[in-house]
C-alpha positions in Angstrom: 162.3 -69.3 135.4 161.6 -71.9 138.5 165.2 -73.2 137.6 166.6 -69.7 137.9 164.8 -69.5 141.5 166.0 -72.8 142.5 169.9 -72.9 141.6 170.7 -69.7 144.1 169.0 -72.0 147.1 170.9 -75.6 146.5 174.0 -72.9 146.3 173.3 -71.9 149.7 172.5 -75.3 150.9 175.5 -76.7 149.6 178.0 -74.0 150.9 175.9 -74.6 154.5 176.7 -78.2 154.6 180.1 -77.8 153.3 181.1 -75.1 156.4 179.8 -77.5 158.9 181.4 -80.3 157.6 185.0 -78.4 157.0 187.3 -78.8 159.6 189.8 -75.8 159.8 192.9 -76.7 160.8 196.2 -74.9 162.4 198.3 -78.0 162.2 198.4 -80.4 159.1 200.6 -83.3 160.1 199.9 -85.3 157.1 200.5 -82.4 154.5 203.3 -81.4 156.8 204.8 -85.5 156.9 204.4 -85.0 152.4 206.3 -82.0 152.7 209.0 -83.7 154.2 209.2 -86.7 152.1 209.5 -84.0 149.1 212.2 -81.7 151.2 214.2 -84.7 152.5 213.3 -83.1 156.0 212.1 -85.6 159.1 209.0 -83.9 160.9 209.3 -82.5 164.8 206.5 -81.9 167.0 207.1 -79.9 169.9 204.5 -79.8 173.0 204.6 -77.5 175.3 201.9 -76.1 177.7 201.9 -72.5 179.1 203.2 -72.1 183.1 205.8 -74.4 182.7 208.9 -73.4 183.2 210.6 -75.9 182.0 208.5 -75.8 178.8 209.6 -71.9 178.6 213.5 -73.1 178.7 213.3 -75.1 176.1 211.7 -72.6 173.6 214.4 -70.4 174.7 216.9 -73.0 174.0 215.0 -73.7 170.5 215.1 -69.7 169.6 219.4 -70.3 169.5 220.9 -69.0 166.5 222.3 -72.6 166.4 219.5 -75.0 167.2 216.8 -72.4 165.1 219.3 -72.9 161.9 219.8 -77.3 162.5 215.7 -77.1 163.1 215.4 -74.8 159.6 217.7 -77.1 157.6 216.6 -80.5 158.3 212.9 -80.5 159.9 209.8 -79.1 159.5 209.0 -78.3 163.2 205.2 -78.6 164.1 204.7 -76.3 167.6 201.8 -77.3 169.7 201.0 -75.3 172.9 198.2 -77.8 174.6 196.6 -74.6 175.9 196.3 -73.4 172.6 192.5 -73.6 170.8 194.2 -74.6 167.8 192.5 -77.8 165.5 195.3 -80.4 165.0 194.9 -83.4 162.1 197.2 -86.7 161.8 196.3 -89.7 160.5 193.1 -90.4 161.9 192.5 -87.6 164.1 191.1 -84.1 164.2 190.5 -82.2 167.1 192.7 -79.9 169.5 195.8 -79.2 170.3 194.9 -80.9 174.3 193.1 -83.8 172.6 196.0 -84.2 170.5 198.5 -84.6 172.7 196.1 -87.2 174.7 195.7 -88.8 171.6 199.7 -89.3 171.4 199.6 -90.7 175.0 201.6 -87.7 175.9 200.6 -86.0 179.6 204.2 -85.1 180.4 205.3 -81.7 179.2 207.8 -80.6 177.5 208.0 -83.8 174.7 210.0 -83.6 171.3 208.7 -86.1 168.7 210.2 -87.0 165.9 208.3 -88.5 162.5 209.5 -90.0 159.6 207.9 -89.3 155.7 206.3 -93.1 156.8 204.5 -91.7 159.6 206.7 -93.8 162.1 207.8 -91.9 165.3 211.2 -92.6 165.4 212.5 -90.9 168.6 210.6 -88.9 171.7 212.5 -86.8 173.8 210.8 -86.1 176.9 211.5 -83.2 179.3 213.8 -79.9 179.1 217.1 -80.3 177.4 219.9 -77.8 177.3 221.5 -76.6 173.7 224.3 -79.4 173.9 221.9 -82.6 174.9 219.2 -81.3 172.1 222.2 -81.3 169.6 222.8 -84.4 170.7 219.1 -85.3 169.9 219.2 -83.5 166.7 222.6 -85.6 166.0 220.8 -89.5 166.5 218.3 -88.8 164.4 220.1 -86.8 161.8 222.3 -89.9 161.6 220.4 -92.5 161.1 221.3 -93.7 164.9 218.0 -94.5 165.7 217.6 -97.4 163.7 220.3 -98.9 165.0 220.6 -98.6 169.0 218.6 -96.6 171.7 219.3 -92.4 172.6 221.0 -93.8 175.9 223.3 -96.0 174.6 224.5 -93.3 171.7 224.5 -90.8 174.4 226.8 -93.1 175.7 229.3 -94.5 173.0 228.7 -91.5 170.4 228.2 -91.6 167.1 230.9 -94.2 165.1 231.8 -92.3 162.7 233.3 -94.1 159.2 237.1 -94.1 159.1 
């Protein structure tokens, strides 16, 4: 009978410690980084803040029929509005979208990361870019570019293609 009594309490207990220990989260960069190792997809984190126009133009330019289907096809994009109250977790860290973003030493809005499936940030964009310059973006790390020469100087040359 006392055990009968008893197991309905530690139940309660138990789920009481687990909800203040779980940490709810809007934006799984790890599960997100697995996903792309298993979809052949490179990860993209986009922040933004709210009031900033040039933030706004480049959502605009994301939202093109073009970009949205390059974006769909070969990244999982990960969109995180600093003024948000959404929970953020990457390696390490759990917390907000802000704390996030300070985390990533980022304080200059808007900034386009891109991750490998290793975790490794391979390219940051910073500021607004119009439809041909983000294709351009898209197109060094789609490539492979990046591990051989800097965004300015394939700007620059282009990619060399194989003949």
């Amino acid at each position: 009978m006392y055990f009968f009594r008893v197991i309905p309490f530690i139940l309660i207990q138990f789920s009481l410690v687990v909800s203040l220990y779980s940490f709810d989260v809007d934006h799984d960069i790890d599960r997100a980084l697995e996903d792309s190792l298993k979809q052949n997809k490179k990860v993209m984190i986009f922040f933004h803040k709210d009031n900033c126009r040039f933030c706004e133009r480049m959502i605009f330019a994301l939202e093109e029929d073009e970009l949205k289907k390059i974006v769909n096809k070969n990244f999982i994009m990960i969109d995180i509005n600093i003024d948000d109250d959404e929970k953020v977790k990457y390696l390490d860290f759990n917390g907000t979208n802000r704390e996030f973003a300070k985390y990533m030493d980022i304080d200059f809005y808007p900034v386009t990361l891109f991750i490998d499936s290793d975790k490794k940030i391979l390219h940051s964009a910073m500021g607004f870019f119009n439809i041909k310059l983000l294709l351009k973006h898209f197109d060094f790390i789609l490539s492979g570019a990046y591990k051989k020469m800097s965004f300015e100087k394939f700007r620059k040359e282009g990619r060399k293609e194989k003949r």
